[in-house]
Each structure stands twice: as structure tokens, then as C-alpha cells.
C-alpha positions as semicolon CSV with decimal commas, in nm:
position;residue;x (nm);y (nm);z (nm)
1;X;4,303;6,948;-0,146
2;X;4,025;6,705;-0,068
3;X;3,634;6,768;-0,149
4;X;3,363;6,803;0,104
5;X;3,230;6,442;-0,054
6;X;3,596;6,302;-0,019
7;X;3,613;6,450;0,351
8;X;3,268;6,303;0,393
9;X;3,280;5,942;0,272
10;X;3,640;5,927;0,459
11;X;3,416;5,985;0,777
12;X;3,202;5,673;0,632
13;X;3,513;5,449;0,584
14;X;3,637;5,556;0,950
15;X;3,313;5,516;1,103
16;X;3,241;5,204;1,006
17;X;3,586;5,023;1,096
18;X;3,511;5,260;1,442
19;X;3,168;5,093;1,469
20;X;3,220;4,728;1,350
21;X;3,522;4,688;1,650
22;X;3,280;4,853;1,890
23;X;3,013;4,591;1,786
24;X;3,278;4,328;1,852
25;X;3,420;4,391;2,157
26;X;3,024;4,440;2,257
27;X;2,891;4,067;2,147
28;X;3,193;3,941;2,373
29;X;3,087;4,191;2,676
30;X;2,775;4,038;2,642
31;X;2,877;3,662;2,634
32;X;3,107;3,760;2,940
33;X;2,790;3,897;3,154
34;X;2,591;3,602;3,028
35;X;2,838;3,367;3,158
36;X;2,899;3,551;3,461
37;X;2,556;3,521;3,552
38;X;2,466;3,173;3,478
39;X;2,222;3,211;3,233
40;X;2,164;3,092;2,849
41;X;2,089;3,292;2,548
42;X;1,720;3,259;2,467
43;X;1,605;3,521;2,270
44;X;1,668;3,889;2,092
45;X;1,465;4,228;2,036
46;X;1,582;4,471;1,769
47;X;1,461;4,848;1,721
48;X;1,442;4,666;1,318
49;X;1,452;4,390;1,242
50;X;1,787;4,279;1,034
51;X;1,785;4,344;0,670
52;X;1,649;4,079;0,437
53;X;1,633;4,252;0,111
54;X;1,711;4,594;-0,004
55;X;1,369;4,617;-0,270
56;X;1,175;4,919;-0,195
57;X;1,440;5,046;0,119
58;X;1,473;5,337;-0,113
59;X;1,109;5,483;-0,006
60;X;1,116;5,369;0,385
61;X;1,231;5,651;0,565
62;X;1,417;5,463;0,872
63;X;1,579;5,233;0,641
64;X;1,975;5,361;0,727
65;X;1,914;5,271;1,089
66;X;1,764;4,917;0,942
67;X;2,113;4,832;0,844
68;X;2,219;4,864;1,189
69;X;2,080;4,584;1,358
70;X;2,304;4,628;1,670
71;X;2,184;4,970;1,733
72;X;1,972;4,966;2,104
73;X;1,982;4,554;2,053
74;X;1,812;4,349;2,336
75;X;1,950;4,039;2,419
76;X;1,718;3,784;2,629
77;X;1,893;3,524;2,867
78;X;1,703;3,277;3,113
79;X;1,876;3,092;3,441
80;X;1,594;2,832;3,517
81;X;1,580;2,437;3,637
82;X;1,587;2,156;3,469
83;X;1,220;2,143;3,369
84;X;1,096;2,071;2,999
85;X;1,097;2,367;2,773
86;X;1,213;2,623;3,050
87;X;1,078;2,914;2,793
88;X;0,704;2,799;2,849
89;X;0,708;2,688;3,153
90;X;0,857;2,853;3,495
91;X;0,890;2,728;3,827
92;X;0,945;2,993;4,147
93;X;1,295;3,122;4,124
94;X;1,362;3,109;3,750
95;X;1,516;3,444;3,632
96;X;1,544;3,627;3,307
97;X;1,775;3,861;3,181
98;X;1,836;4,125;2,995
99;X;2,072;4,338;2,857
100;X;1,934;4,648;2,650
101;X;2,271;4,813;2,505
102;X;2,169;5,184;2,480
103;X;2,456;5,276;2,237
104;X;2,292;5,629;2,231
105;X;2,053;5,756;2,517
106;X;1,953;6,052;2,248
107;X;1,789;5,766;2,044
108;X;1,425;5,736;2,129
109;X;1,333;5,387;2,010
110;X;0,973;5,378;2,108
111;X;0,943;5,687;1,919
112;X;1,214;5,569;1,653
113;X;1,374;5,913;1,682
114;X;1,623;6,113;1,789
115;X;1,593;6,389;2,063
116;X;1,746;6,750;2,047
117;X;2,082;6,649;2,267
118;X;2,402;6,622;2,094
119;X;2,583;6,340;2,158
120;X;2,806;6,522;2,347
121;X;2,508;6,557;2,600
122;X;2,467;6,207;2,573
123;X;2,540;5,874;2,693
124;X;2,598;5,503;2,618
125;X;2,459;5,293;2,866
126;X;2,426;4,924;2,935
127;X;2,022;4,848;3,094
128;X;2,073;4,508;3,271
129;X;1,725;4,334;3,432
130;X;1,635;4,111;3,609
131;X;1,284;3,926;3,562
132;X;1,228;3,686;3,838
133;X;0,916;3,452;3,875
134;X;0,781;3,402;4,229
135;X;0,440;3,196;4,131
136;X;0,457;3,082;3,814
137;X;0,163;3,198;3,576
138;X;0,040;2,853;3,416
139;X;0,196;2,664;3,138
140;X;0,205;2,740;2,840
141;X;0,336;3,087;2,982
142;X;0,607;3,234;2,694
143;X;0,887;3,360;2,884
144;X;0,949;3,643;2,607
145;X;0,551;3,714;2,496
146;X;0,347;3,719;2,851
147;X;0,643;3,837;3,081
148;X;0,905;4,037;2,887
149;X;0,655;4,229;2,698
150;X;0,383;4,259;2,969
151;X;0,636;4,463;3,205
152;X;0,767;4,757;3,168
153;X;1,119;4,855;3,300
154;X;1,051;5,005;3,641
155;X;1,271;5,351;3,721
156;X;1,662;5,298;3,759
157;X;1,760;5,064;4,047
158;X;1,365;5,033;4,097
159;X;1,145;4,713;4,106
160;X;0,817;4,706;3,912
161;X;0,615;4,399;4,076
162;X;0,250;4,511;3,930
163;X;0,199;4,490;3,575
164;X;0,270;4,072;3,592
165;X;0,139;3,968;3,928
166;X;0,377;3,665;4,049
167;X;0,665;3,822;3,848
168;X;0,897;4,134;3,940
169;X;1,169;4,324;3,747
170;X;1,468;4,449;3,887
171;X;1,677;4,752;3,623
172;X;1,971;4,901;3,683
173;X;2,161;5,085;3,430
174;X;2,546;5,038;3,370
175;X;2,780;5,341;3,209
176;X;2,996;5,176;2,943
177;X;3,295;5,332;3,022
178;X;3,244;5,113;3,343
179;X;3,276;4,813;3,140
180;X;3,584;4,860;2,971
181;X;3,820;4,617;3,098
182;X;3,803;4,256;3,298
183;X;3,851;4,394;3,629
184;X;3,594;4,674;3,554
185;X;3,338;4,478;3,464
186;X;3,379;4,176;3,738
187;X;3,359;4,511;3,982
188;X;3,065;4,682;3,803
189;X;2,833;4,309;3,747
190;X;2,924;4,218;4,103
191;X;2,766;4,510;4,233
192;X;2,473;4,491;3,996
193;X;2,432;4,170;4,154
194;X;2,455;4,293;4,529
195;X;2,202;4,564;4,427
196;X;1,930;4,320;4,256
197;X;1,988;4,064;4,522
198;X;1,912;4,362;4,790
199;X;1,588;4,500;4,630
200;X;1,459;4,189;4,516
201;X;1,566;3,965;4,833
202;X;1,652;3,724;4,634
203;X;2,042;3,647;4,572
204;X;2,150;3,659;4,267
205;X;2,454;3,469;4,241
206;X;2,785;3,456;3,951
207;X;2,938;3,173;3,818
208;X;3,308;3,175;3,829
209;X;3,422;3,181;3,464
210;X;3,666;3,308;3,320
211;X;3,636;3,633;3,157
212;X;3,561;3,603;2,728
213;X;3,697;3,967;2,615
């Protein structure tokens, strides 16, 4: 007969093989969609920032969910010209992406909390935007600092083209379950695409490649 610390740190060993194949199979979702669109990594947002020492962890009270620097990751993507440093200087039509992996929707991270649901009640989402620039603010204009911070996601399958005038964001969200094979997620990107290109009118266009996963 096992103890309640065996049972327990059993869950621990499980839940960690559980979470680093999840994390796997995620980083190649993500190069997949990258590819798929067209675009180029180019930057990521963390709820904290990975782990660089351990001193003083003890006394920070979020410091379990430091060691998870996957959890509600942001990664940043551009699809621009052939201009100098693309990141500080747009030209009309340049996009930016992003893909906001919501592995929990019960996870508050503005508020670095959770809610009340269970995650039963919950869900695991992939956020993919769309940033595009229709008159350029002027150079030096940081893609990441003036644009992806300055504008807010607008409501699901919304666009929000007021908080950076001559930019506007296009968000759709993404169920993961959607994503869980090639064909899925060719079927679930393409119509993300169809969608975007609709409300923005603007197409946004995939790049045959062959699927990473």
C-alpha cells in the first residue's frame, strides 16, 4: 500500500513526462503554422520570464509557474519585404503574427491567477492574430514595442483598428483539439486564413510546405 506522498509525487513523475510531450508536439505545431503562413520567428512574450537562478525563488510566491516558461507563451512572427531591418521599419502590407497558446483559459495572466472554473470547465485554446500595417508609422517604429503592445486583442473574430491608427488586428481563437493532426490543422489555418482575409480585406495567403509534426 502506497502513501498519499508516494501517490502524490507519482502524479509529479506522470505529469511531467504528460507535459514535456505536450510542449513538444506544441513547438512543432507552431513551426508548422509559421511555415504555413509565410512568416519568420521574430520575437517571444512569456507570463515569466524563464528561470535564471533559483536564489531567493523560495520567498516569490509565483515562482512554480516561473519554471514553466511554456505556460500561455506568445510567439511573435513577421511576413514583411525585403526592406532593411523589417522589425523597425514597415512598409503597407507587412503583417505580424501571433500565436498566444492558452494552455488553460482558467489562467488569468494579466492578473497572474487562476479563476474559480475547474479545468473541467475549461479550455485550451490556440489565439492566432493578425497585425497588419496599412500606413506605416515612421521609422524607427519597433514592430514588438509601438504595435504589439499598443493594441489590444479586439473580441474573437473581431478587428480592433483604433488604438494604433494605420495598423489593425485581426484574432481569432483556435480549439486545440482542432489541431491535432495534419489534415486538421491545414483545415482549421486555412479557414483562419479565409476569415482574416474576409474581415480585414486583405488576403492572407499560405505557403505550400510541407507539414513539420
Amino acid at each position: 500500500m502506497t502513501t498519499p506522498m508516494q501517490d502524490a509525487l507519482l502524479d509529479v513523475r506522470k505529469a511531467y513526462r504528460l507535459i514535456a510531450d505536450y510542449q513538444q508536439r506544441m513547438f512543432e505545431l507552431l513551426a508548422f503554422i509559421r511555415n504555413r503562413l509565410g512568416a519568420r520567428d521574430y520575437y517571444q512574450q512569456y507570463v515569466y520570464p524563464q528561470l535564471q537562478g533559483i536564489r531567493g525563488l523560495e520567498n516569490h510566491p509565483h515562482s512554480g509557474m516561473r519554471g514553466l516558461p511554456f505556460y500561455d507563451l506568445s510567439a511573435i512572427w513577421l511576413k514583411t519585404g525585403d526592406q532593411e531591418a523589417p522589425w523597425n521599419n514597415q512598409r503597407p502590407g507587412d503583417l505580424m503574427f501571433g500565436a498566444w497558446v492558452r494552455s488553460d483559459t482558467g489562467f488569468d495572466k494579466h492578473n497572474v491567477a487562476f479563476n474559480d472554473e475547474t479545468a473541467e470547465k475549461t479550455e485550451s485554446l490556440l489565439v492566432l492574430s493578425v497585425v497588419i500595417c496599412d500606413t506605416p508609422l515612421a521609422a524607427p517604429c519597433n514592430w514588438y514595442d509601438k504595435i504589439w503592445c499598443g493594441i489590444d486583442y479586439p473580441d474573437d473574430g473581431e478587428v480592433n483598428e483604433t488604438d494604433v491608427p494605420g495598423y489593425r488586428c485581426y484574432a481569432k481563437s483556435i480549439p486545440l483539439e482542432q489541431l491535432a493532426d495534419r489534415n486538421a490543422a491545414e483545415a482549421a489555418i486555412a479557414e483562419w486564413c479565409s476569415q482574416a482575409s474576409r474581415k480585414l480585406n486583405t488576403p492572407i495567403i499560405l505557403s505550400p510546405v510541407p507539414f513539420a509534426g
